[in-house]
N, CA, C and O atoms as CSV, one atom per row, in Angstrom:
chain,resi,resn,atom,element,x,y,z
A,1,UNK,N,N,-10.828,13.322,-0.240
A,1,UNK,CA,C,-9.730,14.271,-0.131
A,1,UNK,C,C,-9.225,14.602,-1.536
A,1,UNK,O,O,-9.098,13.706,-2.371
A,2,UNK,N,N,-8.903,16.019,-1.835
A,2,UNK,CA,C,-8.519,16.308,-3.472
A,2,UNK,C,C,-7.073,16.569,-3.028
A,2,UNK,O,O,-6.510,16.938,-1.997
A,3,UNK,N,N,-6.713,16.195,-4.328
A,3,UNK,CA,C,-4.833,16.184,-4.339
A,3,UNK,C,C,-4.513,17.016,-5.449
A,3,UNK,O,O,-5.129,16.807,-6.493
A,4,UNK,N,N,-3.548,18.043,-5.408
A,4,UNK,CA,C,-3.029,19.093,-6.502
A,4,UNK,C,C,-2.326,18.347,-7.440
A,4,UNK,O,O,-1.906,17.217,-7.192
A,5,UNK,N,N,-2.095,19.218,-9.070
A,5,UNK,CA,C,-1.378,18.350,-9.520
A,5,UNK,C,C,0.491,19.294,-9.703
A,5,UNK,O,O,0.871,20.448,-9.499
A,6,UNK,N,N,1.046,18.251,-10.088
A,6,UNK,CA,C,2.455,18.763,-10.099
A,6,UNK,C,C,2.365,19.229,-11.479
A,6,UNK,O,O,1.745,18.462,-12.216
A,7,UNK,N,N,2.868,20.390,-12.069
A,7,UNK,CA,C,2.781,20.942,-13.209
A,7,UNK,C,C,4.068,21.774,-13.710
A,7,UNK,O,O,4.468,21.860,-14.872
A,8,UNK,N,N,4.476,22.211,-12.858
A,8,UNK,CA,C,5.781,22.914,-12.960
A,8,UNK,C,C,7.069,21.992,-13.465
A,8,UNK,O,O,6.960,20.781,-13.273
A,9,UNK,N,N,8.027,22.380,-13.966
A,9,UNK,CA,C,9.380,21.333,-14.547
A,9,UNK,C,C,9.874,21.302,-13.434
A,9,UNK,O,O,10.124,20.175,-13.006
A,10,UNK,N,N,10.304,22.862,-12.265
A,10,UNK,CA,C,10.824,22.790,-11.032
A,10,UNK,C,C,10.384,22.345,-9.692
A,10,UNK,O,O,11.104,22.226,-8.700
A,11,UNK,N,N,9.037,22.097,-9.787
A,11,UNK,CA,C,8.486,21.150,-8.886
A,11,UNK,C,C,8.835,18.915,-9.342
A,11,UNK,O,O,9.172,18.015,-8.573
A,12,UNK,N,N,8.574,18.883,-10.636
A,12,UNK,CA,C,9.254,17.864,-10.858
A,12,UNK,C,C,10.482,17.294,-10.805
A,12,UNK,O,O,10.873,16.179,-10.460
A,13,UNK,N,N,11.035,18.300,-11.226
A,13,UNK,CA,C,12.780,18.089,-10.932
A,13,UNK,C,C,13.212,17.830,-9.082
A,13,UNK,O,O,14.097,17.020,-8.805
A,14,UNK,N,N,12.610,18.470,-8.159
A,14,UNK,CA,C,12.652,18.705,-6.726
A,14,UNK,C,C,12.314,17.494,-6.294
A,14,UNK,O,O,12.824,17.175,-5.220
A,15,UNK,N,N,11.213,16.289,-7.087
A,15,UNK,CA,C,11.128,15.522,-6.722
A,15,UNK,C,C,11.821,14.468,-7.409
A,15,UNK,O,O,11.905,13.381,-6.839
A,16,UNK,N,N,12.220,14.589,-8.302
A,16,UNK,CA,C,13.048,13.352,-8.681
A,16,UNK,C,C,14.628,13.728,-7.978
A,16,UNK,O,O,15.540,12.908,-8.087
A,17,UNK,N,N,14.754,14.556,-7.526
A,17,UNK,CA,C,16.371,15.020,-7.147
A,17,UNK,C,C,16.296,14.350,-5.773
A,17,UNK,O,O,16.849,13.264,-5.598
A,18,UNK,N,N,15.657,14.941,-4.838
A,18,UNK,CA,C,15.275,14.689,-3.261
A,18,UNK,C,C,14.105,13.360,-3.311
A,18,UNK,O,O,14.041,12.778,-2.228
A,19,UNK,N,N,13.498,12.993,-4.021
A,19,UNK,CA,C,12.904,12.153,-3.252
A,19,UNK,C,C,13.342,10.470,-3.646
A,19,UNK,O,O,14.057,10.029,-4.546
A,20,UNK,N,N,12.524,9.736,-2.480
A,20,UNK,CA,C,13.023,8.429,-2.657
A,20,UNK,C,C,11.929,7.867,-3.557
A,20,UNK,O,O,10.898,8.531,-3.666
A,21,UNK,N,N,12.037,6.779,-4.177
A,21,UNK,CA,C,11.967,5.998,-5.190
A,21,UNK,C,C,11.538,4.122,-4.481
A,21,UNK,O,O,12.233,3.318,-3.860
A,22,UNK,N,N,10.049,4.068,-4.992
A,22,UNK,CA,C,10.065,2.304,-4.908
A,22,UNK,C,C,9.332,1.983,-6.278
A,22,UNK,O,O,8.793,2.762,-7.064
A,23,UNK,N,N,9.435,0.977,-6.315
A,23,UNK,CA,C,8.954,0.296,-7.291
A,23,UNK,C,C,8.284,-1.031,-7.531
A,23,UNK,O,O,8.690,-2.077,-7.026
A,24,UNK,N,N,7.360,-0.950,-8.232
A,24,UNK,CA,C,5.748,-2.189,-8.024
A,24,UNK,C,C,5.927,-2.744,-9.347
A,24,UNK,O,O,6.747,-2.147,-10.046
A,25,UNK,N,N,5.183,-4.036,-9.996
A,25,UNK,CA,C,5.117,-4.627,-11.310
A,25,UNK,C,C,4.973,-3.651,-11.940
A,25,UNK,O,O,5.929,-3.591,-12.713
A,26,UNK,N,N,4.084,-2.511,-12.128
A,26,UNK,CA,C,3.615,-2.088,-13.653
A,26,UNK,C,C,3.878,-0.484,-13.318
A,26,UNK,O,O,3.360,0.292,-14.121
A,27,UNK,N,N,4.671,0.132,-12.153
A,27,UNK,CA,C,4.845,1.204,-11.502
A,27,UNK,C,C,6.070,1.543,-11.281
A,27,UNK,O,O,6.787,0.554,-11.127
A,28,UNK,N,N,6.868,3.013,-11.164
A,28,UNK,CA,C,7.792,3.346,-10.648
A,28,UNK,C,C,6.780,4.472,-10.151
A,28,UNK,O,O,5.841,4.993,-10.751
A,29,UNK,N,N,7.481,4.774,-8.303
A,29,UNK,CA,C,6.325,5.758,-7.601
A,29,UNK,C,C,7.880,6.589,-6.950
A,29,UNK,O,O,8.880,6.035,-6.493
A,30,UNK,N,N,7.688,7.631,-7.070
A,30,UNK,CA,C,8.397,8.634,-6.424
A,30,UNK,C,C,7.586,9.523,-5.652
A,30,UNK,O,O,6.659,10.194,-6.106
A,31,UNK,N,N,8.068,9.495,-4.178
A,31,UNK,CA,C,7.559,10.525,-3.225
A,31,UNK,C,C,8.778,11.561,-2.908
A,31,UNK,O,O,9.890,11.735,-3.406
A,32,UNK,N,N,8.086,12.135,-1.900
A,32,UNK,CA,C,8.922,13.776,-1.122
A,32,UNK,C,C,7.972,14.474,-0.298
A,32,UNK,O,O,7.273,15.371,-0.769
A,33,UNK,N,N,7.899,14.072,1.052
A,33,UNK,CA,C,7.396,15.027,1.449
A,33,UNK,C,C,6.990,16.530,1.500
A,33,UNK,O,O,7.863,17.380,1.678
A,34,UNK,N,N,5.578,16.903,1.334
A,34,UNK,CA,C,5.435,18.011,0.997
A,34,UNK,C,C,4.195,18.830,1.743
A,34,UNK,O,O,3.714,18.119,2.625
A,35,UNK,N,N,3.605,19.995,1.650
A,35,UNK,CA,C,2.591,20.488,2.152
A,35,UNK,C,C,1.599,20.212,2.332
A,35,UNK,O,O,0.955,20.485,3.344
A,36,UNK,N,N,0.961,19.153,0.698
A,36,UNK,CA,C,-0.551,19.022,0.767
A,36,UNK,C,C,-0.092,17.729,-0.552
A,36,UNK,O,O,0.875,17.689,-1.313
A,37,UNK,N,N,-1.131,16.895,-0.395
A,37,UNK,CA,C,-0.954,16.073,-1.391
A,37,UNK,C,C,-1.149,16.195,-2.780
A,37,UNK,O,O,-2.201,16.440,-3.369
A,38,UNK,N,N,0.335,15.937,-3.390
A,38,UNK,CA,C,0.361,16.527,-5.154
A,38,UNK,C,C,0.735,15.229,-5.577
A,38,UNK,O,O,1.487,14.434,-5.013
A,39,UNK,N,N,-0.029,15.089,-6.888
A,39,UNK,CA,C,0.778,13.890,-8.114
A,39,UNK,C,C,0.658,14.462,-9.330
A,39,UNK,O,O,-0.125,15.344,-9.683
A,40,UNK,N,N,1.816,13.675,-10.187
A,40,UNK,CA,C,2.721,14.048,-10.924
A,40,UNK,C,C,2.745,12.741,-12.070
A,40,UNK,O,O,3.260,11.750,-11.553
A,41,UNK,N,N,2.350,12.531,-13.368
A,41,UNK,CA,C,3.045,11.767,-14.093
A,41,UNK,C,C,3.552,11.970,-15.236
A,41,UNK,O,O,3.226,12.689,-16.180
A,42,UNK,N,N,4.625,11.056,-14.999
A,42,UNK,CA,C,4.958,11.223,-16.570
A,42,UNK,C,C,4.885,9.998,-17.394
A,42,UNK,O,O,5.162,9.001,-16.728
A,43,UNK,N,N,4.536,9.700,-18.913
A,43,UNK,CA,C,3.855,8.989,-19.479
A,43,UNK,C,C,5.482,9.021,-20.686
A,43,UNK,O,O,5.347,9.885,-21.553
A,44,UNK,N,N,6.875,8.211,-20.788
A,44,UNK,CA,C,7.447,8.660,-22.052
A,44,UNK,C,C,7.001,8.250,-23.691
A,44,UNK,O,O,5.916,7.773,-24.026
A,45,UNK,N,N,7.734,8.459,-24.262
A,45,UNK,CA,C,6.807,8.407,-25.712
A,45,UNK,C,C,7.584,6.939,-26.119
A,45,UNK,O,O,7.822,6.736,-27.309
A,46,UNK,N,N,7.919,6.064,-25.238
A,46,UNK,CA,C,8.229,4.448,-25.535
A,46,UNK,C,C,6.484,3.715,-25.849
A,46,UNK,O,O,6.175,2.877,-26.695
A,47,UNK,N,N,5.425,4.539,-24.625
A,47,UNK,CA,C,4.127,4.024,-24.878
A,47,UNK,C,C,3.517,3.895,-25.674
A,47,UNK,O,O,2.507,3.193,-25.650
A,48,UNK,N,N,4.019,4.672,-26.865
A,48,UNK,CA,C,3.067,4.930,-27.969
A,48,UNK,C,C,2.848,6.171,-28.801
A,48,UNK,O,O,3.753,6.773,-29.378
A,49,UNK,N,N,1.730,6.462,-28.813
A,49,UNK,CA,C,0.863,7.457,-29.700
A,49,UNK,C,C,0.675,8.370,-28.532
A,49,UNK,O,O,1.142,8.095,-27.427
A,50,UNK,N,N,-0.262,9.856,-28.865
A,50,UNK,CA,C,-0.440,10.574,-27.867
A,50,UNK,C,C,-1.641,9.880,-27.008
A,50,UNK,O,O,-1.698,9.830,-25.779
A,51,UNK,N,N,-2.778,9.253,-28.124
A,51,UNK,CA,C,-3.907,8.361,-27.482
A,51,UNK,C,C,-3.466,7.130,-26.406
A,51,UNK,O,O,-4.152,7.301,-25.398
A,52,UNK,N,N,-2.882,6.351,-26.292
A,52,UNK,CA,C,-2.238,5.657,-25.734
A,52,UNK,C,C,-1.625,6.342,-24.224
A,52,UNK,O,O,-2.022,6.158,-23.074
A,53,UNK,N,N,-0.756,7.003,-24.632
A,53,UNK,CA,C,0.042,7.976,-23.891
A,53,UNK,C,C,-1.016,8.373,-22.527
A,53,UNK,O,O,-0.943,8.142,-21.320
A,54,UNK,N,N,-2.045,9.109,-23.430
A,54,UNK,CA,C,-3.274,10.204,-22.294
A,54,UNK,C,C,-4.239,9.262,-21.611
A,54,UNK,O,O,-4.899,9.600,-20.628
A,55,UNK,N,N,-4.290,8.144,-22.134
A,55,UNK,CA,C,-4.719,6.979,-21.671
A,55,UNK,C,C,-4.473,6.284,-20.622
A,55,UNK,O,O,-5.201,5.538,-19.967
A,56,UNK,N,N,-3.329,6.599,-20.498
A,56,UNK,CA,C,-2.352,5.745,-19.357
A,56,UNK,C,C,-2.120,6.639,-17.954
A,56,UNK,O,O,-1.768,6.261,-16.837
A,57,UNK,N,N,-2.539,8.297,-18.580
A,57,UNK,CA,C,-2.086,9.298,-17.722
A,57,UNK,C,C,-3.765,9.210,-17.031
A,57,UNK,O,O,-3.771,9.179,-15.801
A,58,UNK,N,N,-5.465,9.159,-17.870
A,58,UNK,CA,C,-6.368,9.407,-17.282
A,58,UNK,C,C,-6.403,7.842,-16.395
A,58,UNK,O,O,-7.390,7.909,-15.662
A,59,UNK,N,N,-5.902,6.878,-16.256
A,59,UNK,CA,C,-5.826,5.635,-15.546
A,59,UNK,C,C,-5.252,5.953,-14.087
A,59,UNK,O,O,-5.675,5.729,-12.953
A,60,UNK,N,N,-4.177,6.533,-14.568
A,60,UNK,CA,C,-3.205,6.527,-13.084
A,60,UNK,C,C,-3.571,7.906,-12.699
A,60,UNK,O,O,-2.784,8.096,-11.772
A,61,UNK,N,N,-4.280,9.011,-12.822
A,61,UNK,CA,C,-4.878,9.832,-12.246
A,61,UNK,C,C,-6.348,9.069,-11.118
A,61,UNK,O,O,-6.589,9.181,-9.916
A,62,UNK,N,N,-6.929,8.444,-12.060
A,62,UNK,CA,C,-7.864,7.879,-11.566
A,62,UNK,C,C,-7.369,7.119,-10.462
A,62,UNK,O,O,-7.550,7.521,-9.313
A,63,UNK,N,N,-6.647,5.860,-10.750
A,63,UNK,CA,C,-6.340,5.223,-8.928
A,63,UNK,C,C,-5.525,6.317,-8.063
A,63,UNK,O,O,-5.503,6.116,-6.848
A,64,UNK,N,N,-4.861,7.438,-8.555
A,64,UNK,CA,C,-4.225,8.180,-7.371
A,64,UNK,C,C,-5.526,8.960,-6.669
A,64,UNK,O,O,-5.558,9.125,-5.450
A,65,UNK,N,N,-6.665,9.455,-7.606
A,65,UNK,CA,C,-7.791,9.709,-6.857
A,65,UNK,C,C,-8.595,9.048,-5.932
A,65,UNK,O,O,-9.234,9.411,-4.945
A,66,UNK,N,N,-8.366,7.769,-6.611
A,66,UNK,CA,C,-9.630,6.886,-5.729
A,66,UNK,C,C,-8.829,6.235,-4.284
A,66,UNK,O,O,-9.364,5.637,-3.350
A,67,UNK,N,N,-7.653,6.516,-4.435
A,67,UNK,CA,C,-7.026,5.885,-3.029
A,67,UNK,C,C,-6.061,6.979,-2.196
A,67,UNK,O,O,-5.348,6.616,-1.260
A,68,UNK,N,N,-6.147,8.604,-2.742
A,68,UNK,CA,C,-5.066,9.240,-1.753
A,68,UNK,C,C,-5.960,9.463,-0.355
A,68,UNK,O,O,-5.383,9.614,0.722
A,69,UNK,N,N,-7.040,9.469,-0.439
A,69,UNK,CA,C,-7.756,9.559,0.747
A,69,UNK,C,C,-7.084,8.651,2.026
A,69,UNK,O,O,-6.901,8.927,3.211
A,70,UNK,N,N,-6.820,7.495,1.253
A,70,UNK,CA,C,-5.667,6.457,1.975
A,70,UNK,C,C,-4.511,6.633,2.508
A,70,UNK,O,O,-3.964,5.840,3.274
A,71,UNK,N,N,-4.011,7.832,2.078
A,71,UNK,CA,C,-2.334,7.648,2.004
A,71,UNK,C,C,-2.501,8.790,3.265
A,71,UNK,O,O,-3.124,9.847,3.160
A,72,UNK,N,N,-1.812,8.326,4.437
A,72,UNK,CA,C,-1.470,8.663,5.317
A,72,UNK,C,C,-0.411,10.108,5.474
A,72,UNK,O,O,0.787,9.884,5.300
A,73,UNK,N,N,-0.699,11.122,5.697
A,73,UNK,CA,C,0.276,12.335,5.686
A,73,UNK,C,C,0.126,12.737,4.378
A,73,UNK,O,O,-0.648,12.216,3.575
A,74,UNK,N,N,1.080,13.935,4.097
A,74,UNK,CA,C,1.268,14.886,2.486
A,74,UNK,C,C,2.165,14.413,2.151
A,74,UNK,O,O,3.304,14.358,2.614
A,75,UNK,N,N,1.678,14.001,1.244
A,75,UNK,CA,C,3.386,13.984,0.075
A,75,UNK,C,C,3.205,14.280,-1.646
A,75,UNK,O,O,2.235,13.996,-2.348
A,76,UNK,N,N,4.200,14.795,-1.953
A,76,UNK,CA,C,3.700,14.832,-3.434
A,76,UNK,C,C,4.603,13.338,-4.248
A,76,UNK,O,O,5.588,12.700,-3.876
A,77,UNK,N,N,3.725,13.217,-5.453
A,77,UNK,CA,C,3.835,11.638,-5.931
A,77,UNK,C,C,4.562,11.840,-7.150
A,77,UNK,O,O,4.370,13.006,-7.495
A,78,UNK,N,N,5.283,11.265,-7.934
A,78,UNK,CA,C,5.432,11.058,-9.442
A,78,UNK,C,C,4.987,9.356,-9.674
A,78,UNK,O,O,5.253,8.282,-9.134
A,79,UNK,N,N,4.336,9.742,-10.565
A,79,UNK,CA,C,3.996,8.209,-11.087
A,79,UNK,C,C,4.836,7.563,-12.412
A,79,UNK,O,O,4.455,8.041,-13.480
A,80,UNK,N,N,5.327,7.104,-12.460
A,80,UNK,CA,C,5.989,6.781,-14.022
A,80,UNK,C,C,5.571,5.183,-14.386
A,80,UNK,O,O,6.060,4.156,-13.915
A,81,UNK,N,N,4.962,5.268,-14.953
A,81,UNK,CA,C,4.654,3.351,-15.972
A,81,UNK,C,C,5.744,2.481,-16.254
A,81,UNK,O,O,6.728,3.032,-16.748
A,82,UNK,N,N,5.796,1.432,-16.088
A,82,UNK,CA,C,6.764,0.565,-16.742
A,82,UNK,C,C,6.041,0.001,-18.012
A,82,UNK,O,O,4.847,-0.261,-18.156
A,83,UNK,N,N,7.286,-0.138,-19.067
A,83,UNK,CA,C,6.674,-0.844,-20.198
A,83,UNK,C,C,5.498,-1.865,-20.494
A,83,UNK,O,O,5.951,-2.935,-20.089
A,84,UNK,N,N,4.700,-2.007,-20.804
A,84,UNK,CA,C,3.676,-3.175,-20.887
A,84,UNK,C,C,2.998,-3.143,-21.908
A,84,UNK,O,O,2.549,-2.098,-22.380
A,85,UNK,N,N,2.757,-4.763,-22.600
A,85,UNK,CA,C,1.901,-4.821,-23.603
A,85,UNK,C,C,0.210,-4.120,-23.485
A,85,UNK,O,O,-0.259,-3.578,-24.486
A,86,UNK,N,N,-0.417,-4.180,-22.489
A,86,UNK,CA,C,-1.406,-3.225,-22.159
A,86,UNK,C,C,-1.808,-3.221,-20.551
A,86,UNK,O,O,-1.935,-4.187,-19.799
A,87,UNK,N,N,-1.913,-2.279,-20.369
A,87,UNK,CA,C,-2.270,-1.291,-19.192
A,87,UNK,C,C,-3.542,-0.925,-18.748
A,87,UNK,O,O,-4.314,-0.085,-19.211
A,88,UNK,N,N,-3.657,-1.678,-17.775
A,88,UNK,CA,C,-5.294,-1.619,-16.988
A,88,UNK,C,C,-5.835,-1.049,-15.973
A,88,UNK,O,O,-5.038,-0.836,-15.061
A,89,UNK,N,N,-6.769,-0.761,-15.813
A,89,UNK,CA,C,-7.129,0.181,-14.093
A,89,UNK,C,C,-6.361,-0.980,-13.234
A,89,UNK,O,O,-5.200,-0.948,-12.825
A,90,UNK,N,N,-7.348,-2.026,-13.073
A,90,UNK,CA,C,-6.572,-3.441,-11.952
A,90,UNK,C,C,-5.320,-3.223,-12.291
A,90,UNK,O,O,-4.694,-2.822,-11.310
A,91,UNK,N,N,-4.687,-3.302,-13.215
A,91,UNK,CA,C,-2.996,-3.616,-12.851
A,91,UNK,C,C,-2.618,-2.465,-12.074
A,91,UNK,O,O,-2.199,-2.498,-10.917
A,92,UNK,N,N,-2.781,-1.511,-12.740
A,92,UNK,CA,C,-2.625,-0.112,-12.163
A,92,UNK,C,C,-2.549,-0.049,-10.408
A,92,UNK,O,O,-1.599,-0.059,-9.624
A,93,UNK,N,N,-3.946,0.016,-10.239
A,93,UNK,CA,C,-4.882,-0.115,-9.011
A,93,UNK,C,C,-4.064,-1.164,-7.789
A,93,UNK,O,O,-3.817,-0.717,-6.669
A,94,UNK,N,N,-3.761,-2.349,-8.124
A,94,UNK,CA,C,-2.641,-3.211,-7.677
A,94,UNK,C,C,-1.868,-2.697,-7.422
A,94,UNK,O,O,-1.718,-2.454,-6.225
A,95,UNK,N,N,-0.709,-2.119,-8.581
A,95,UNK,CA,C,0.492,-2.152,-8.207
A,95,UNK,C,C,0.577,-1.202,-7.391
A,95,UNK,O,O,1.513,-1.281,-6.596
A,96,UNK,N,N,-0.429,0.121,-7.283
A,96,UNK,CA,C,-0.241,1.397,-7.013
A,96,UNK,C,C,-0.384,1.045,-5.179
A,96,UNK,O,O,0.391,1.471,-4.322
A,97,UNK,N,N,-1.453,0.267,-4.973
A,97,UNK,CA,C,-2.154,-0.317,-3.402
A,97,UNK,C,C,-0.934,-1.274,-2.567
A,97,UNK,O,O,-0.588,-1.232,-1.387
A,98,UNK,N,N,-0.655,-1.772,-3.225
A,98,UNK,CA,C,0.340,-2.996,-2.732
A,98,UNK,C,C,2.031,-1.972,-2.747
A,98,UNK,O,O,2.746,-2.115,-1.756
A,99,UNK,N,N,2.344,-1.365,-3.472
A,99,UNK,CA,C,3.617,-0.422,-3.551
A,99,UNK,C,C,3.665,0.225,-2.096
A,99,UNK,O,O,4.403,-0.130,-1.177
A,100,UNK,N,N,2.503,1.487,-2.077
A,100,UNK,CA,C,2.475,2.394,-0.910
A,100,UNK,C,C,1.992,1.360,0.432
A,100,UNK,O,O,2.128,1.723,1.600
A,101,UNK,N,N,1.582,0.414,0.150
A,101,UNK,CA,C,1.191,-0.052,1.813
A,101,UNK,C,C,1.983,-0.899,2.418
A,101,UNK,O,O,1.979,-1.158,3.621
A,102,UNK,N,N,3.133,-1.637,1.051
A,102,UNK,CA,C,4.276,-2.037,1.412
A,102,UNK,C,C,6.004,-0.996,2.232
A,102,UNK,O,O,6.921,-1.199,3.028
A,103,UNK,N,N,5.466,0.109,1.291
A,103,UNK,CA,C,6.115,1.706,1.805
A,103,UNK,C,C,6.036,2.117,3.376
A,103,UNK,O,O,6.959,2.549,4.065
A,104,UNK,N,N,4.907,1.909,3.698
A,104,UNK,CA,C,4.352,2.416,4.762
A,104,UNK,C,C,3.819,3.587,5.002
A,104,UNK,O,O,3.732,4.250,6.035
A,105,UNK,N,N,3.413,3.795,3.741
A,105,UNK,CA,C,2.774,5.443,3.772
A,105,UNK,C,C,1.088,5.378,3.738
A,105,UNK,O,O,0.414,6.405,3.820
A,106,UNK,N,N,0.468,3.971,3.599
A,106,UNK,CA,C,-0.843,3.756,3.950
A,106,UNK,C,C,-1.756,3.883,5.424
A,106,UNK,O,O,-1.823,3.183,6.434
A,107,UNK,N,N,-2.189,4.726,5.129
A,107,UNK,CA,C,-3.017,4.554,6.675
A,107,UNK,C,C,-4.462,3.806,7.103
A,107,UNK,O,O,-5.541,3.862,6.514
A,108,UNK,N,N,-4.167,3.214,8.118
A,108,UNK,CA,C,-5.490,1.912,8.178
A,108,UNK,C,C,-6.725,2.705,8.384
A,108,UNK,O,O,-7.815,2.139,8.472
């Protein structure tokens, strides 16, 4: 299943205003129900460099690809990182799996 991405400031803003908010070890995940499944991250410049930064953004693109097939219904996502000395697919991949299926937005 392919998922759109959020690109607009006013599509971001819509979801940080209206939507709810959980949070995993190495993750802050914001949803909002929406039409078709969209994600969204933002990477702030606490991470680093821009290399670092785009690094962290092609990671968490990657597990939102490899698992929205999973995620039960539409919703669009914001992903935001928590601070960490370094940042891995597995941590990623974890926090991202264990967050939404604790949510209940996973479908078996």
């Amino acid at each position: 299943m392919l998922y759109t991405r959020i690109k607009k400031n006013t599509e971001f803003t819509k979801v940080f205003t209206r939507g709810k908010k959980f949070f995993s070890p190495t993750l802050i995940i914001l949803y909002l129900p929406a039409k078709s499944i969209s994600l969204g991250v933002c990477v702030s410049k606490k991470h680093g460099k821009s290399v670092q930064r785009n690094r962290i953004k092609r990671l968490l693109r990657e597990v939102f690809r490899k698992y929205c097939a999973n995620i039960g219904g539409s919703y669009a996502f914001i992903l935001l990182p928590k601070q960490a000395e370094n940042h891995s697919f597995a941590a990623f991949e974890k926090s991202f799996v264990g967050a939404v299926k604790r949510e209940g937005l996973w479908k078996e």
